[in-house]
N, C-alpha and C positions, 0 to 999 in steps of 0.2 A: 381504139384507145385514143383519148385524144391528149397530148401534150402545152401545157402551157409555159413558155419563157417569160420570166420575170421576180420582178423582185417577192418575196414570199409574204414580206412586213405588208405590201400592198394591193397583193393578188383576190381577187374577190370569187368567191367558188360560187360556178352557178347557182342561181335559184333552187331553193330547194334541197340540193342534195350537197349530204354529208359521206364523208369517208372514215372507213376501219382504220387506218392507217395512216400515219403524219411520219415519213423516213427523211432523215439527212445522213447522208455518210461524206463525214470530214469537210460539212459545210456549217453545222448549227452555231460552232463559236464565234460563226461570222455575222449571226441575225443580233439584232438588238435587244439585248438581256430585258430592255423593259416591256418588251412587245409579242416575245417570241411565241411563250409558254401563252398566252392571251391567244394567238393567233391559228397556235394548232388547237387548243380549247376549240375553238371559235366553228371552225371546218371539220370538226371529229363527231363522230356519230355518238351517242350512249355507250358507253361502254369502250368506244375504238380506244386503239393504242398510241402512243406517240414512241418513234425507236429513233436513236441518233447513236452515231458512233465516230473517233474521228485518230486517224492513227501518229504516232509519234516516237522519236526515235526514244529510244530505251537502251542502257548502258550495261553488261552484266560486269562485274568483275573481272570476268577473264575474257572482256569483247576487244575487239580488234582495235589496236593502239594507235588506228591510222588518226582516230579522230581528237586523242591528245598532241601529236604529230605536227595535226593542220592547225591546231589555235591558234601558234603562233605567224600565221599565213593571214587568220583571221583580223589579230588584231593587228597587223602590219594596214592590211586595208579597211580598217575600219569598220570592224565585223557585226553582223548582225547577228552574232554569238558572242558579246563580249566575254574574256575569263575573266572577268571579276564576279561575273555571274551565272556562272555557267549550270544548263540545267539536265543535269544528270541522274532521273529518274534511272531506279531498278528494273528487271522484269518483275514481272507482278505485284509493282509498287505506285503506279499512277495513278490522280487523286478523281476520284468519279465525279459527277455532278447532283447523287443523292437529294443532297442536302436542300440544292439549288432550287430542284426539282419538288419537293416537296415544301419547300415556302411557297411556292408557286399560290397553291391552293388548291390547284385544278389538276394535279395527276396526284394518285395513289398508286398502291402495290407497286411500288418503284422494285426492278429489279436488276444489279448490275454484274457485267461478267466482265471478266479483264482473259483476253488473251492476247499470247505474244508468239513470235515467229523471226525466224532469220531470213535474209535475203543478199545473195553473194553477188556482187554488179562488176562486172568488168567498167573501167575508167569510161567511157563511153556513157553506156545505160544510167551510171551516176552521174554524171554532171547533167544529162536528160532529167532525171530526178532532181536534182538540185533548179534546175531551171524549171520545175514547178512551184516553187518554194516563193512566197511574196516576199521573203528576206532578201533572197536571192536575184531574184527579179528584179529589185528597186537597187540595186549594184550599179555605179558605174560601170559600161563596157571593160575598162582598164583594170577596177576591182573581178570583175569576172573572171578576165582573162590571166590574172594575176593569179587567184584562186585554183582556177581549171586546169591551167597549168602545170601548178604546182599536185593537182590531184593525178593528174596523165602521169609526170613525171617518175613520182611516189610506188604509182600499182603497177608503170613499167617497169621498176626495178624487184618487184619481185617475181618470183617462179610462177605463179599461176596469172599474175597481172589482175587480180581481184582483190575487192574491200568485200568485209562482213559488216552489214548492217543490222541490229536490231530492233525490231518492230514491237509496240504494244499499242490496246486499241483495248478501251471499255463499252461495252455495248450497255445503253441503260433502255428500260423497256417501260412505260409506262401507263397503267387506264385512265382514261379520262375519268375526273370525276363527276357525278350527276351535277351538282352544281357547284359550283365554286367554296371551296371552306372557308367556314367563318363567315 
């Protein structure tokens, strides 16, 4: 197997050969909307698939209140969650890329699945999580430390010392077309 690093927009697939499969997981809304769908076209065999899927927090009704709690943590340091805007998808409410996908031209029989899942973190394991986050990451040290804090704080004070988070993630699937619509 051979592994290539680099940019995807600029990656040149050897001579000759084509691939079944074009996967991102929780990277594609990071390629350039005008290039992307052009790009797995470009590298995909007759017929290959293009799959991307990318996960996000999800809100249910009766989800753990830690994260109305921290907004106001948020906006103190200048949050890259502002509440005036706050995005508080459902489970099994998050919006697919369908649509996106099929102006493309070049995939067809688009298919999307939404699943969702809990995940209980100890104060710890979350702010590791959250220091994956490019919101989070572009933090002052002082906004960080301000935040994480207050999240230690928070999950020390109760009985189990855990946050419930909820997970959703759309898987969209789709075939290359022979050639581009239209």
């Amino acid at each position: 197997m051979t592994i290539d690093d680099g940019a995807f927009e600029t990656w040149l697939a050897p001579t000759g050969v084509q691939y079944q499969l074009v996967f991102a997981a929780t990277a594609w809304h990071w390629l350039d909307p005008a290039v992307r769908y052009q790009r797995a076209w470009d590298v995909l065999a007759p017929d290959g698939h293009l799959a991307f899927w990318a996960a996000e927090h999800v809100f249910p009704a009766d989800g753990d209140p830690i994260f109305d709690e921290l907004q106001p943590v948020y906006d103190e340091i200048g949050s890259p969650h502002p509440a005036d805007k706050p995005l508080r998808p459902r489970p099994g409410e998050l919006p697919d890329s369908r649509a996106e996908i099929e102006a493309s031209g070049l995939f067809g029989d688009v298919v999307t699945r939404q699943f969702d899942w809990a995940v209980s973190y100890p104060a710890e394991e979350y702010i590791g999580l959250l220091d994956t986050f490019s919101s989070h990451i572009a933090l002052a040290p002082q906004q960080r430390d301000r935040l994480y804090g207050e999240v230690r704080r928070r999950l020390a004070a109760r009985p189990d010392g855990r946050l419930l988070r909820h997970w959703g993630a759309v898987l969209h699937v789709a075939r290359r077309l022979g050639r581009a619509a239209g």
